[in-house]
N, C-alpha and C positions, 0 to 999 in steps of 0.2 A: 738515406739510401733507398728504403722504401718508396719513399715520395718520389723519387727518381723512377721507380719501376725497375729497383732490382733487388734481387736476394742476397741474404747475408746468409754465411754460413760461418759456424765460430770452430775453431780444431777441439778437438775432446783436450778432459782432463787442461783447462785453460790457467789454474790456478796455480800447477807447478811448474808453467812453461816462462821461460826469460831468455831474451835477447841475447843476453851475458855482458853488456854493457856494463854493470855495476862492477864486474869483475874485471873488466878492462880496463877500467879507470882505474884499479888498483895495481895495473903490471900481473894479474893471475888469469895468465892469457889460457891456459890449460882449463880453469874452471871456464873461462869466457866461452871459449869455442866445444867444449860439452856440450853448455845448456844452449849456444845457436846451433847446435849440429841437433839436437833435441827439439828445437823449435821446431827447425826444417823440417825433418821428420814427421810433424807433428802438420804442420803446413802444404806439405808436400801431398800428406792424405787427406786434408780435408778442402784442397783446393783440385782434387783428382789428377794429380801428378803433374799439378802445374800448370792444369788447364783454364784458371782462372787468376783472374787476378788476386794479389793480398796486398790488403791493404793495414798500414799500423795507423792505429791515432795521435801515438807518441811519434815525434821527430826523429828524436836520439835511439827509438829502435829501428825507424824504418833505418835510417844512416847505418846500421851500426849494422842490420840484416842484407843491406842492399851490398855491402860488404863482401859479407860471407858467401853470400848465396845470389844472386843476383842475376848470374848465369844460367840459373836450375831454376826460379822461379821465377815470377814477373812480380818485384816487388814494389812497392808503391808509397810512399812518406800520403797523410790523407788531405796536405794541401795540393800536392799536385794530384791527388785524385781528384778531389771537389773542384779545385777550381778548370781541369780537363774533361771532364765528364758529367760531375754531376749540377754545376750550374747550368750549362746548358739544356736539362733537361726538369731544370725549376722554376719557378715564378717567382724572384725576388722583390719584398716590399722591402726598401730602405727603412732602418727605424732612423727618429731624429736622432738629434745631440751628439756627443761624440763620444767617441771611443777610444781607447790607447790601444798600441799596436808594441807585441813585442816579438821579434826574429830572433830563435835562441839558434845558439851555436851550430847544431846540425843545418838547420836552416841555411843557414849561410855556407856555410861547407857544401849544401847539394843545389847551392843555387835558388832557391824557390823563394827569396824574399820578397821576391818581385810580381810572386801569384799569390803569397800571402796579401799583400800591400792590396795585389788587387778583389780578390776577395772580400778583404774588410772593407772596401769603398763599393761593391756591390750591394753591401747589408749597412752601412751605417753614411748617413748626412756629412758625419765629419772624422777624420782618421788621425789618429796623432802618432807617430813616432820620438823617438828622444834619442837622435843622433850620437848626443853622447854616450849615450850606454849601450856598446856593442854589446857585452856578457854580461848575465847577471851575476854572475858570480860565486851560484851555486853548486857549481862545478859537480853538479850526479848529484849527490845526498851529502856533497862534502858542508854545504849550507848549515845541516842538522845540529854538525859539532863544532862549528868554525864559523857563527856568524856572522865575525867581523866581515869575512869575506866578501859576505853578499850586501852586509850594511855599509860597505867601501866603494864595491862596484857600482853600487843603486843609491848612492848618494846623493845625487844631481837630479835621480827622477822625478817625486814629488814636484819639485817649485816647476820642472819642464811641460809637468803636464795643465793641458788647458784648463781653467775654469768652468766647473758641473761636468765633469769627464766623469763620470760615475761606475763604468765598468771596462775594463780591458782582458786583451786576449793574447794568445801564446798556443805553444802544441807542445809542451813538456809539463807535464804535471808538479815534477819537485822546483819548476823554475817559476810557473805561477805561483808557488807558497811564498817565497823570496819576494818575487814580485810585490805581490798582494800585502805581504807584511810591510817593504817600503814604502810603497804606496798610499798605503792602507785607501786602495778599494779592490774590490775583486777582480783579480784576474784567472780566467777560465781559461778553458780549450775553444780554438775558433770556431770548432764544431757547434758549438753552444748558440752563435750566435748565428750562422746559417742556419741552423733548425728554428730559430723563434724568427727567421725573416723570409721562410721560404713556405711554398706551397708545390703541390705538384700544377707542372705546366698547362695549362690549358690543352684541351686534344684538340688537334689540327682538323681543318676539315678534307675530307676525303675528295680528290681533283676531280671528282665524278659528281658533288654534290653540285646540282644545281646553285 
């Protein structure tokens, strides 16, 4: 965002703030919409009542915030931010080799697999998806206590992905562990990977320069 030429500003007290996602997966829609009414709150003053954009790193909060609040703030998932805003205003080098590419749930629910897809093909040589595996399977944290879950859903992955595929990406943190354990290679946030393939954009020259 820096490198873009803009400011970050984070809501206070960030530590006790949640989406309410975790509680919603659980049917405890009352705890859920607390802690997003709390978020807001929280959102609401540090974006000056709205006046800027918010943007999540996580998927499943932006979906889950774009929800609640959506109407009151201008909320943001950070692949359609990055790929709306701040590529255009970076200097991307492709790295070689490839890459895996994974679209968790919210993803697909808000539409943007199609900015993720392309994002990853502005930063990497080569992009793999694995058709067969819409969901990981970790369903929020349900992964944590119910492996089988995700070692069901991510089955197929391993043998689908390319040979020297060495690292892949996602925007849900408990679905990269899932990932990354079937896998077994790491899977990050695609933020990771626009920061090691980006610089700020060249300055234009002024229509006046000779």
């Amino acid at each position: 965002f820096e490198r873009a030429g803009l400011d970050v500003v984070y809501p206070q007290d960030m530590a006790g703030l949640c989406c309410g996602q975790p509680f919603e997966s659980k049917g405890l829609m009352d705890a859920a919409n607390l802690k997003s009414a709390e978020l807001e709150q929280a959102l609401a003053q540090a974006s000056e009542g709205g006046k800027w954009p918010v943007v999540f790193d996580t998927s499943p909060c932006a979906y889950r915030m774009k929800k609640f609040c959506a109407d009151r703030l201008q909320v943001h998932d950070s692949i359609e931010f990055v790929h709306d805003v701040l590529l255009p205003r970076l200097h991307i080098t492709p790295q070689p080799g490839a890459v895996a590419l994974h679209p968790v749930c919210s993803v697909r629910k808000m539409g943007t697999a199609d900015k993720l897809q392309a994002i990853a093909q502005r930063c990497s040589a080569q992009v793999a998806t694995v058709d067969a595996v819409q969901c990981c399977g970790f369903a929020g944290e349900r992964g944590f206590m119910r492996p089988e879950l995700n070692e069901h859903a991510l089955r197929q992955l391993k043998e689908a992905l390319p040979a020297g595929c060495k690292m892949g990406y996602s925007s849900s943190r408990t679905c990269e562990i899932g990932l990354s354990e079937m896998a077994e290679i790491p899977y990050q946030s695609i933020l990771y990977l626009v920061e090691r393939c980006s610089q700020p954009a060249p300055a234009q020259p002024s229509p006046h320069t000779p």
